[in-house]
C-alpha positions as CSV (number, residue, x, y, z in Angstrom):
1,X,-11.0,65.8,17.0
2,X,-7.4,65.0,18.7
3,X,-8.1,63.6,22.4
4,X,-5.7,66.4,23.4
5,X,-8.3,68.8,22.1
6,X,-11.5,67.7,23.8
7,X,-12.3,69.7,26.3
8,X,-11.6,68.2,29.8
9,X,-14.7,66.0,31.6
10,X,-15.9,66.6,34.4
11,X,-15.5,64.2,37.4
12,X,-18.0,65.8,39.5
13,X,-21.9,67.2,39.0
14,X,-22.8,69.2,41.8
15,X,-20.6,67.9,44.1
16,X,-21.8,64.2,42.8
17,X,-19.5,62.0,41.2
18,X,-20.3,62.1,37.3
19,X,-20.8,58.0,37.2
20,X,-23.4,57.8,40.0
21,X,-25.5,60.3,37.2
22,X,-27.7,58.0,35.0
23,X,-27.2,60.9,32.3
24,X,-26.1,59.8,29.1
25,X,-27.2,59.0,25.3
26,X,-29.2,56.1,24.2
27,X,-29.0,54.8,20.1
28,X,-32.1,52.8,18.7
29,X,-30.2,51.2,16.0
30,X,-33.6,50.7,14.6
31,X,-33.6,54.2,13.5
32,X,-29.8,55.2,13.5
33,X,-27.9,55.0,9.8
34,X,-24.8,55.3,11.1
35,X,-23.8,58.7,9.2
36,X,-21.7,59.5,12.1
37,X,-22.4,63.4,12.8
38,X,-23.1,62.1,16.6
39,X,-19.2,61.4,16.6
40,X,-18.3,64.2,14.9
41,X,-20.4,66.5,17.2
42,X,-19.6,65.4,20.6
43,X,-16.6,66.9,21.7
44,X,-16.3,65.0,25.3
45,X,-15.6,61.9,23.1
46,X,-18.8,60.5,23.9
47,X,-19.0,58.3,20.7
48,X,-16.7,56.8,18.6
49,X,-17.3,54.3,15.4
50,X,-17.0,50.7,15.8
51,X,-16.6,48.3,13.0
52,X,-18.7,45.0,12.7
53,X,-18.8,43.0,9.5
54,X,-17.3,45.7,7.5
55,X,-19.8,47.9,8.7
56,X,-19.2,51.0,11.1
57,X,-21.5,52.4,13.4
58,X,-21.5,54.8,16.3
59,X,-21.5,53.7,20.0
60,X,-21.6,55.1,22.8
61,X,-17.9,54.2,24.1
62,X,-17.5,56.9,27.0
63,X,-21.2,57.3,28.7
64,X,-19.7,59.0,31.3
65,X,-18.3,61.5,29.3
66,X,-21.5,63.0,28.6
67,X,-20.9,66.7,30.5
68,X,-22.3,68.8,30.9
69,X,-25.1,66.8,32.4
70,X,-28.2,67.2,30.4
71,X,-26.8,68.2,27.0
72,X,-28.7,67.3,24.5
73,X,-26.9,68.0,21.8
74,X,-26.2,65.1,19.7
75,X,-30.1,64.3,20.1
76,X,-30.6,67.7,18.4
77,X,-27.7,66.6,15.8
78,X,-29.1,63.5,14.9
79,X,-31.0,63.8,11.2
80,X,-33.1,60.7,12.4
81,X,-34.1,61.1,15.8
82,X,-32.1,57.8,16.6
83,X,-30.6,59.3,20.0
84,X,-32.4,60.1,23.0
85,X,-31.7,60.7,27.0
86,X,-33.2,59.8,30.1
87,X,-35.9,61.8,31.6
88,X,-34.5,64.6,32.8
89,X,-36.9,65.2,35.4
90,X,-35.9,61.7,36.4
91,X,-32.3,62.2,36.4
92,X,-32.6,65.3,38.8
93,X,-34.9,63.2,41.1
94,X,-31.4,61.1,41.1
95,X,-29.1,64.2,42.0
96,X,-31.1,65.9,44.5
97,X,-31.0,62.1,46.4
98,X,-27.6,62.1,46.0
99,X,-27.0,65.4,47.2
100,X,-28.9,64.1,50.4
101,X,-27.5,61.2,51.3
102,X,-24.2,63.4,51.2
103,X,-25.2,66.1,53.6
């Protein structure tokens, strides 16, 4: 996908700003085999390939990019269960203090 095409990211969650939000994708390189439909699939531009020894594999370049908060989709992509999030129950234990400490 072109950058121009991505669709835009969101500064803001909730009134939050988007890098205060622990919310993005994990890769246990344990598991992943770096077919790249992660990086295909995200269209906030999320991943992108990096190239190590003649070897690519996908990284999560832009964490921040990861809107809306709590998609899962690239988890749900992933062939071998190599991506995962934080809890989400967690993360909107995160918000909701945030959200205080702002009022």
């Amino acid at each position: 996908m072109i950058e121009d095409e991505r669709p835009q990211v969101e500064d803001m969650f909730e009134g939050i700003p988007r890098n205060k939000i622990p919310w993005y994708p994990i890769i246990d390189y344990d598991k992943c085999i770096s077919c790249g439909k992660c990086v295909e699939y995200c269209a906030f531009g999320v991943y992108e390939f990096e190239e190590k020894n003649g070897k690519k594999k996908s990284v999560v370049k832009n964490p921040y990019n990861c809107t809306p908060v709590f998609c899962r989709g690239c988890e749900e992509i992933c062939p071998v269960g190599a991506i995962t999030h934080p809890s989400e129950e967690e993360t909107q234990k995160i918000i909701n203090r945030l959200k205080e400490e702002k009022a």
